[in-house]
N, C-alpha and C positions, 0 to 999 in steps of 0.2 A: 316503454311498455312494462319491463319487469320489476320499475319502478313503481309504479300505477298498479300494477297486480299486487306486490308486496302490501303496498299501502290496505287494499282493498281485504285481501288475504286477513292481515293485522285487524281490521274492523270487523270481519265475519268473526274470527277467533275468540275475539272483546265481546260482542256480541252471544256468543253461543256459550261463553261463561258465567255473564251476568243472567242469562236464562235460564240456565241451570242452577245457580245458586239461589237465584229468585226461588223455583219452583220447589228445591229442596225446602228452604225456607219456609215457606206455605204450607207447605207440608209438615215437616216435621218441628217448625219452629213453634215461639211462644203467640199466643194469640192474643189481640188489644180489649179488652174490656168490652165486654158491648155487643160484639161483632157476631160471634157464633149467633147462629140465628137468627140474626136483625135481618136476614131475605131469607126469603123461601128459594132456596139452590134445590131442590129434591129433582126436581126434574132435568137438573142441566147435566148430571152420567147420560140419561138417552139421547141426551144432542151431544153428547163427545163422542161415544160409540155411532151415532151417525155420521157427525162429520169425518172418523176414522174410515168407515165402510164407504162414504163418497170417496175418498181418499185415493184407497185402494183400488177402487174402480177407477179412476182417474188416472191410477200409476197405470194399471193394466192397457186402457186405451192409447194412452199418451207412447206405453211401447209397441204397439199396434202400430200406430202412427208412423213411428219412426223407423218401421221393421217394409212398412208402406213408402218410404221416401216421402211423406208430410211434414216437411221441416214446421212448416210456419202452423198447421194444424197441433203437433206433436208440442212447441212452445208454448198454444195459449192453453196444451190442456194441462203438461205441468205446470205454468205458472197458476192453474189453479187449481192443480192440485196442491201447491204452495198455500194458496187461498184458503182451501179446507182445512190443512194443517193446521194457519197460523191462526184458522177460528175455533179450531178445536183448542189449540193452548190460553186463547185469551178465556174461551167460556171455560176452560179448567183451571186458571188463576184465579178467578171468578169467585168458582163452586170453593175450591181450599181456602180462600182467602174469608169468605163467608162460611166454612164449613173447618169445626178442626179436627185434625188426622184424618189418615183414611179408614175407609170402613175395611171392617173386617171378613175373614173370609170362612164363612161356618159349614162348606160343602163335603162329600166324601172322597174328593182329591185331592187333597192339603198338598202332596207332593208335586201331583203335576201343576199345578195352581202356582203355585208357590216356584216352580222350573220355568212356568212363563209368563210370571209378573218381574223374576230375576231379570232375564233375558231380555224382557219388555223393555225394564226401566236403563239395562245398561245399554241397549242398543239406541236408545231415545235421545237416552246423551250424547252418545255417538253421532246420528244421522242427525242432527241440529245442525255441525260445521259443513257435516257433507253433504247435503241438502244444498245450505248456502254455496256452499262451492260451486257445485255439479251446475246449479244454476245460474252462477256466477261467469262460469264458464260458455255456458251456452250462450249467455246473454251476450260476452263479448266476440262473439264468433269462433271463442278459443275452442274450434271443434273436437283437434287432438286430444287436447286435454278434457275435456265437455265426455268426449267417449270412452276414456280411459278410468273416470271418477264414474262415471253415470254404472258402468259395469255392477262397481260394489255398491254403488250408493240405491240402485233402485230396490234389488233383494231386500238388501237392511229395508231402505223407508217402509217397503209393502210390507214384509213379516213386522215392525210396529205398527201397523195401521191394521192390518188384523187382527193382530195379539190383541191391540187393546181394544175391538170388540169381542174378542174372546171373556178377556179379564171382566169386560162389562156382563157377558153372560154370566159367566161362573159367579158375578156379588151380586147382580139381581138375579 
């Protein structure tokens, strides 16, 4: 078994580094000829910021649930709250990948703005592994551990999943 964990542990980690580098990438890297542009992305910030706030609602229920003794309810609403995440990152690979840099922030809160796009993006990084974990965990019935990781990992996932319909507010 701690064999089969290590292994799996080893692929979440692989996993949640190539993601992050990717999406740094997108972002902040060089862009291929052509590309800015060639789709109309303008509308997919409102479906990131919605698939966030589903999200959030989602973490919210999903510990309802669990607070409820609904084991097997409590699993299919994380794993889709999983679902919204991972549609939120594909349509924001998307938008960067069609879109270059991010937009800018011309409001009269640059400070606070600016404390929770910080916060946004290093916690983002963060709950990628923990996420996989937490769910990793549940999935193999590794309860102890499932409850022990879930503790940090729910606060983190929900404060980015509302952050970044905050962040969505404060640029549109």
């Amino acid at each position: 078994m701690v064999t089969r964990d290590n292994f799996w542990l080893r692929i979440i980690y692989i996993i949640s580094i190539i993601i992050t580098v990717a999406v740094a990438f997108l972002i902040l890297g060089p862009r291929p000829q052509g590309f800015d542009g060639s789709i109309d992305v303008s509308q997919l910030p409102i479906i990131h910021a919605t698939f966030n706030g589903i999200t959030a609602i989602l973490l919210i229920y999903g510990y309802y649930l669990i607070r409820q003794k609904k084991q097997k309810e409590h699993k299919n609403i994380m794993l889709s709250a999983f679902g919204t995440s991972s549609a939120f990152l594909v349509s924001y690979v998307i938008y960067h990948w069609f879109k270059a840099g991010p937009k800018q922030y011309t409001g009269d809160f640059s400070e606070i703005y600016y404390f929770i796009l910080i916060t946004h993006i290093i916690l983002a990084v963060i709950i990628i592994p923990m996420a996989l974990v937490t769910l990793y965990r549940g999935w193999t019935d590794s309860l102890k551990k499932h409850r022990k990781i879930a503790k940090v990992t729910l606060p983190v996932w929900l404060y980015v999943s509302i952050t970044g319909v905050l962040i969505y507010w404060m640029l549109y």
